[in-house]
N, CA and C of each residue as an Amber inpcrd file, in Angstrom:
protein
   348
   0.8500000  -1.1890000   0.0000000   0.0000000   0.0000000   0.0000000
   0.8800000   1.2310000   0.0000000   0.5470000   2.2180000  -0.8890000
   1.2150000   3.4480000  -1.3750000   1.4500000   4.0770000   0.0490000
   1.8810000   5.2760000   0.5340000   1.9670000   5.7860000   1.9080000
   2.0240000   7.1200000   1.3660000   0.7050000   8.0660000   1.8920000
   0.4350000   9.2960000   1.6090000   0.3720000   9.9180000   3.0290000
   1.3040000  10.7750000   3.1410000   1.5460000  11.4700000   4.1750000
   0.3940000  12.7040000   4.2490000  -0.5250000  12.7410000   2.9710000
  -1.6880000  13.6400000   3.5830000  -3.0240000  13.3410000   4.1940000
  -2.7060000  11.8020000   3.6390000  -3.6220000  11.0220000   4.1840000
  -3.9790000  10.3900000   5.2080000  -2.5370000  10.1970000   5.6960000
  -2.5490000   9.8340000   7.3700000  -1.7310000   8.5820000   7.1210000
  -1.8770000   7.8680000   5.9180000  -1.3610000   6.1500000   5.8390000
  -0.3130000   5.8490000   6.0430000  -0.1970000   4.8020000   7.2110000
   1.0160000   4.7690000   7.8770000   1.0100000   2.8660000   7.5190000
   1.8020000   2.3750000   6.7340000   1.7930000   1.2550000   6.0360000
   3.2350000   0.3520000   5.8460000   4.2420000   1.0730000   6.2450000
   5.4720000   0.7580000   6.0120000   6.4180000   2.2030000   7.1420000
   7.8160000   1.2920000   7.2360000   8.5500000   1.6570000   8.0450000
   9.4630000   2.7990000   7.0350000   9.9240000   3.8330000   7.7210000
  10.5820000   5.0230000   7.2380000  11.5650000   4.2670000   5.8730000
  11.9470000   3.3970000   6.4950000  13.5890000   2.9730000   5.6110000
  12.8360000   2.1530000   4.4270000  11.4390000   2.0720000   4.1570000
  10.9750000   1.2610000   3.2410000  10.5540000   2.8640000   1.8060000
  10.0460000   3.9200000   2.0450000   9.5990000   4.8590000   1.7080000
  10.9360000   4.5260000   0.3500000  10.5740000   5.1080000  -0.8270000
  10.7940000   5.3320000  -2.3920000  11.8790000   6.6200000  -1.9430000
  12.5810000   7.1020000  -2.7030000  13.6940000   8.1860000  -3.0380000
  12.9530000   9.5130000  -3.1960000  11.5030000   9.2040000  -3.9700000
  10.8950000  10.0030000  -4.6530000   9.7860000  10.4140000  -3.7130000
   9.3820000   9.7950000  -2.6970000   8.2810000  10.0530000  -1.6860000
   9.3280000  10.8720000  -0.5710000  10.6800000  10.1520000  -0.2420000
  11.4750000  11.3300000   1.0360000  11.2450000  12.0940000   0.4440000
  11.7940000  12.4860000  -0.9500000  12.1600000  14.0510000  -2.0820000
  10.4220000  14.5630000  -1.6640000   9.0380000  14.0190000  -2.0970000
   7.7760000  14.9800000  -1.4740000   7.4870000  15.0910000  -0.3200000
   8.1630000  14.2780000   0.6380000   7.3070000  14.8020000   2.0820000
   8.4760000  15.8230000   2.5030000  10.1180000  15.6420000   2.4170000
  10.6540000  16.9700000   3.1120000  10.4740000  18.1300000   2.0330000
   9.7910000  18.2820000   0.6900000   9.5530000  19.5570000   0.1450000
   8.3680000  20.1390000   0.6250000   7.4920000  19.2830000   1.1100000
   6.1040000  19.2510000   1.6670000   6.8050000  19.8800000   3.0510000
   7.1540000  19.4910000   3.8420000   7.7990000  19.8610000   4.8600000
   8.2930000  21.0920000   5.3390000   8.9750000  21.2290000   4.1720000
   9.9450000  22.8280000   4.2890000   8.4270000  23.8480000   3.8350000
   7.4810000  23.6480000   3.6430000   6.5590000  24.8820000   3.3590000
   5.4560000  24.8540000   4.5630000   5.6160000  23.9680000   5.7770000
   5.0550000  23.7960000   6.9240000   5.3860000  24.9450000   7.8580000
   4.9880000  25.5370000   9.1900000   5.3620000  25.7520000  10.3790000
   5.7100000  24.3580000  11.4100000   7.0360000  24.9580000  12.4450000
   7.3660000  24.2870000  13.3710000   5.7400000  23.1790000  13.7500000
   4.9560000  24.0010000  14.4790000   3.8190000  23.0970000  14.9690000
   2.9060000  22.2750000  13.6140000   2.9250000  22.9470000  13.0090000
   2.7410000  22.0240000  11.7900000   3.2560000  20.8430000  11.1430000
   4.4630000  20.4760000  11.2090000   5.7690000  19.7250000  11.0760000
   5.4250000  18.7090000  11.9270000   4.7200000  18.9020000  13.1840000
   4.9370000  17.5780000  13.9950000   4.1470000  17.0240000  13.8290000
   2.0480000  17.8110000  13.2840000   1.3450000  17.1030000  12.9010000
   1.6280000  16.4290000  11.8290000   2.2320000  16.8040000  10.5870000
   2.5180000  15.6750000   9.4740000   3.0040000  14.8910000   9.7910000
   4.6810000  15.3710000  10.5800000   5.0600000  13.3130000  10.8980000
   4.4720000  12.5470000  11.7200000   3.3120000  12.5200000  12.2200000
   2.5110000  11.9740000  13.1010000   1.8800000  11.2960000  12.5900000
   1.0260000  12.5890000  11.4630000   0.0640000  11.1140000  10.6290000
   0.9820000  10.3040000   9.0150000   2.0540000  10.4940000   9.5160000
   2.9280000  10.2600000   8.0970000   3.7910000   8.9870000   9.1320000
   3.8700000   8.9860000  10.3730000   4.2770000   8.1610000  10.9200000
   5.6930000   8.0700000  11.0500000   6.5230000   8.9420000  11.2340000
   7.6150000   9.3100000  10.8780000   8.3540000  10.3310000  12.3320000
   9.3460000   9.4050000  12.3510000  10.2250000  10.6170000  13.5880000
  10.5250000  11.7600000  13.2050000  10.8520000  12.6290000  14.2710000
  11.4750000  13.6280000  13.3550000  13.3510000  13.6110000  12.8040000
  13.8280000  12.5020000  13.7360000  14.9160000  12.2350000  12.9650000
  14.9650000  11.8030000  12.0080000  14.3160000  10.8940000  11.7340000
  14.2120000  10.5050000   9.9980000  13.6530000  11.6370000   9.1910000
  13.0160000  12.4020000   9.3490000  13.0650000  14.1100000   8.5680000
  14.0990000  14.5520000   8.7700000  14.8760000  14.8900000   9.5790000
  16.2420000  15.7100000   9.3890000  17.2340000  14.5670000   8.9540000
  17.3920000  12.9940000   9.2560000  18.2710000  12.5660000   8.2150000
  18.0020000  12.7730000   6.8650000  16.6320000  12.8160000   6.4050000
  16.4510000  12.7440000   4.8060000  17.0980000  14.0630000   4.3930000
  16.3900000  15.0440000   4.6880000  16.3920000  16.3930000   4.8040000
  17.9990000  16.6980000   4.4780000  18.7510000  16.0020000   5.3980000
  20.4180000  16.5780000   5.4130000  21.2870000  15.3050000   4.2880000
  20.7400000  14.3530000   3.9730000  20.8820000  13.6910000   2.5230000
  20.5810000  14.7200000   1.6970000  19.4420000  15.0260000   1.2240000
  19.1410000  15.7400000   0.4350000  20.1440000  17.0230000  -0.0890000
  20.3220000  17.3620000   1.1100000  21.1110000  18.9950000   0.7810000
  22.4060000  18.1700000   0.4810000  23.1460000  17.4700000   1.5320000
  24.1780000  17.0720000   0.7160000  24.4400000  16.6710000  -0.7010000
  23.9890000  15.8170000  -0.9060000  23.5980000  15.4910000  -2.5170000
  23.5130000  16.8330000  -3.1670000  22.2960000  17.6410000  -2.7760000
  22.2440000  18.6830000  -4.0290000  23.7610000  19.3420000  -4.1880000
  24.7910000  19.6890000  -2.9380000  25.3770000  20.3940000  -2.7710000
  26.6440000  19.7310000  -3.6610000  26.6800000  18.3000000  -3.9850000
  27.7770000  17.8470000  -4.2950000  27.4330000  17.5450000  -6.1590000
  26.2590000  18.0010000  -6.4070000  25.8600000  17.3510000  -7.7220000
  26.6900000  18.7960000  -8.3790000  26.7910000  19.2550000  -8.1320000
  27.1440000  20.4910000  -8.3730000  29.0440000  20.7080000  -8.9870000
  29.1230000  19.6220000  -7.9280000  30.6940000  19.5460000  -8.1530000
  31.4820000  18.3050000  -8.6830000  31.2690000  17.5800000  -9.8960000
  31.3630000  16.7800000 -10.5930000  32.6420000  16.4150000 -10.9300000
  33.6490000  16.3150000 -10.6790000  34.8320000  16.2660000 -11.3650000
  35.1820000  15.9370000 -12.7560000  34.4790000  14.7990000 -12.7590000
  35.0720000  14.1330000 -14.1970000  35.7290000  13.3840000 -13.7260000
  36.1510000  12.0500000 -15.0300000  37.0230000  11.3030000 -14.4870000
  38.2860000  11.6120000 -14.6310000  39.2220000  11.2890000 -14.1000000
  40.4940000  11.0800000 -13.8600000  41.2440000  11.6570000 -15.2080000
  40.6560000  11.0390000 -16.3920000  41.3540000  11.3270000 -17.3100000
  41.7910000  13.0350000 -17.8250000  40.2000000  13.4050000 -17.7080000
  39.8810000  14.7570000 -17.7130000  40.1980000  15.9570000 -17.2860000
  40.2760000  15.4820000 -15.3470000  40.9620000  16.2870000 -14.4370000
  42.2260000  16.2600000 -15.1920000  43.1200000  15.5950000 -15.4080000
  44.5520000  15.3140000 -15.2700000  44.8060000  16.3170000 -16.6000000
  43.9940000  16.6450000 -17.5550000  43.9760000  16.9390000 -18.6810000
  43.6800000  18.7010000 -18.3050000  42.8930000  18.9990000 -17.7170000
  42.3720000  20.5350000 -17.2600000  43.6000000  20.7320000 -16.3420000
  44.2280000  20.0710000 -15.3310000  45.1260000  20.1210000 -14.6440000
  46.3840000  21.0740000 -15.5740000  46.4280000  20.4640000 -16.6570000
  47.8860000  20.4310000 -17.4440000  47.7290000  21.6560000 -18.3110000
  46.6550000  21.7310000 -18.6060000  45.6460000  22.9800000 -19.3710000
  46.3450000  23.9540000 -18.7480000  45.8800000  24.2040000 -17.2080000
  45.8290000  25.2770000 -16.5650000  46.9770000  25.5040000 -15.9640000
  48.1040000  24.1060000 -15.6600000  49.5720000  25.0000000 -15.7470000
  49.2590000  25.5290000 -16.8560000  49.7450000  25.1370000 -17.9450000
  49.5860000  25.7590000 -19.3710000  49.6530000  26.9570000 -18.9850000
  48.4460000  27.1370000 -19.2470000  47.5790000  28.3550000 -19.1490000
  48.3210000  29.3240000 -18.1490000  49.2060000  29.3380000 -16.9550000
  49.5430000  29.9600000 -15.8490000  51.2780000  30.2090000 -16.6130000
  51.6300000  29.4050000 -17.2930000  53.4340000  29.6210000 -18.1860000
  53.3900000  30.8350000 -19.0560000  51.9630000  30.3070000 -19.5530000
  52.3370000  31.5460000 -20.7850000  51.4680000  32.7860000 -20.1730000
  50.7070000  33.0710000 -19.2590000  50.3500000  34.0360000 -18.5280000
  51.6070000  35.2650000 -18.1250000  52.6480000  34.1700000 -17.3750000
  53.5680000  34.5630000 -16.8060000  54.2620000  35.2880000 -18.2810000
  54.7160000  34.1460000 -18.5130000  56.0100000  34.7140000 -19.9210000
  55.4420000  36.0290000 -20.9010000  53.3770000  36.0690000 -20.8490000
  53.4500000  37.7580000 -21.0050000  53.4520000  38.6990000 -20.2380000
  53.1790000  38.2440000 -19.2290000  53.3170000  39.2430000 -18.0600000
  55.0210000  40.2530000 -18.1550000  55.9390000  39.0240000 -18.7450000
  57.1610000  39.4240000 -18.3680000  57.5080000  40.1940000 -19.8290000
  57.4080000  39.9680000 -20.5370000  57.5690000  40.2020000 -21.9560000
  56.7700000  41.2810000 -22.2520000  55.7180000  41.8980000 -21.6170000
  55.1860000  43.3930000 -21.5030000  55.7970000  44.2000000 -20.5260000
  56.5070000  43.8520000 -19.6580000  57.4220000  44.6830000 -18.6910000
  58.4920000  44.9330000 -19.4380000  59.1250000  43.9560000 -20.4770000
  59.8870000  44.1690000 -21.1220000  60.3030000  45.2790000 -22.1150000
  58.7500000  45.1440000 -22.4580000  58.1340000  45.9630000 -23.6850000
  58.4440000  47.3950000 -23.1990000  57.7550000  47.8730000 -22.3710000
  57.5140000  49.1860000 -21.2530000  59.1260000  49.5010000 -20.7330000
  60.0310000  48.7170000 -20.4080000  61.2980000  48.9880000 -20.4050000
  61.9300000  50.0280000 -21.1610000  61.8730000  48.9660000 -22.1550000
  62.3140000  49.2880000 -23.5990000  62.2800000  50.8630000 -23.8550000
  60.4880000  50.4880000 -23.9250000  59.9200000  51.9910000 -24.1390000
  60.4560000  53.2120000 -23.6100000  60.7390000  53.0780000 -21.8170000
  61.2580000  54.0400000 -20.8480000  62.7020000  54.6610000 -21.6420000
  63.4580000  53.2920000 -21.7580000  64.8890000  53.6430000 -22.0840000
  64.6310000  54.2290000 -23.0400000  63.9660000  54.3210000 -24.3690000
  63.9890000  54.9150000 -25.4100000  63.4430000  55.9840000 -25.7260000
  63.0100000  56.5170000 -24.4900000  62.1750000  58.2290000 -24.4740000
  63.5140000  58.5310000 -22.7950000  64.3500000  57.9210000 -22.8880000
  65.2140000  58.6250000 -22.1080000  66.7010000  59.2250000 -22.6570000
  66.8770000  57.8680000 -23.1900000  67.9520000  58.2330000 -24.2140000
  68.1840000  58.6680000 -25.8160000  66.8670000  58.2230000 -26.2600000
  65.7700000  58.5020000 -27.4470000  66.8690000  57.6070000 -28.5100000
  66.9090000  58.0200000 -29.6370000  67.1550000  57.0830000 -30.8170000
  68.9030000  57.6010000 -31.0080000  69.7850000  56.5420000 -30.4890000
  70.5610000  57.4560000 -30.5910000  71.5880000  56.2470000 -31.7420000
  71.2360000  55.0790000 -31.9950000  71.4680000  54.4790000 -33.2370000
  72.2500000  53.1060000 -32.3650000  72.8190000  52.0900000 -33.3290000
  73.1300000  51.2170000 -33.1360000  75.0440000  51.2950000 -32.6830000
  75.6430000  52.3280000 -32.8230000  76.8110000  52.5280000 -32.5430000
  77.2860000  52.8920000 -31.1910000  76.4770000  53.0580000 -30.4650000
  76.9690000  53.4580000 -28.9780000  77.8700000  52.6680000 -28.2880000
C-alpha cells in the first residue's frame, strides 16, 4: 500500500519509503510551520529524525551534484591545461614589462642608433 503522508497512511517503516516520496514529504515539509511539522510526521508516521536525516541527505547530494569532477582522465587533462595556461600568462606578463622597459629607455635616451 502506497503511503500518503496527507492522508494519514502509515503502512510501512521510514527505511521502506521510495527516493521520490522522502524528495515529497521533506519539500512538503519545508513549506510547513514548526507546529505544523509535527502534525505531518505523526500522521505520516515518521520521527522527526528521519526528517532531518532525509532532509540533510538531500542537501548534501544537491550540494555535491554540483561539483562533478570528471574522471580522472579529464581532471589530469584541465590540470595540465591550466599550468599551461599559468606559463604563458607569466612569460606575457614578463615580456610586456619588457616591452615598457624598452619603451622608458627609449624616451630617455631617445634614438641614438646602433653605434653606442
Amino acid at each position: 500500500m502506497m503511503r500518503d503522508p496527507e492522508e494519514g497512511l502509515v503502512s510501512r517503516r521510514p527505511q521502506d519509503w521510495s527516493a521520490e516520496e522522502k524528495l515529497r514529504f521533506v519539500a512538503k515539509a519545508e513549506t510547513v510551520s514548526d507546529e505544523d511539522l509535527g502534525k505531518l510526521l505523526r500522521r505520516a508516521g515518521l520521527h522527526e529524525a528521519d526528517y532531518h536525516a532525509w532532509k540533510k541527505t538531500m542537501v548534501v547530494a544537491l550540494k555535491a551534484s554540483g561539483k562533478r569532477p570528471g574522471n580522472s582522465k579529464e581532471r589530469k587533462a584541465i590540470q595540465k591545461l591550466e599550468r599551461e595556461l599559468r606559463r604563458k600568462d607569466k612569460a606575457l606578463a614578463e615580456t610586456a614589462a619588457l616591452l615598457v622597459l624598452q619603451g622608458k629607455t627609449q624616451a630617455l635616451w631617445g634614438d641614438e642608433g646602433d653605434n653606442t
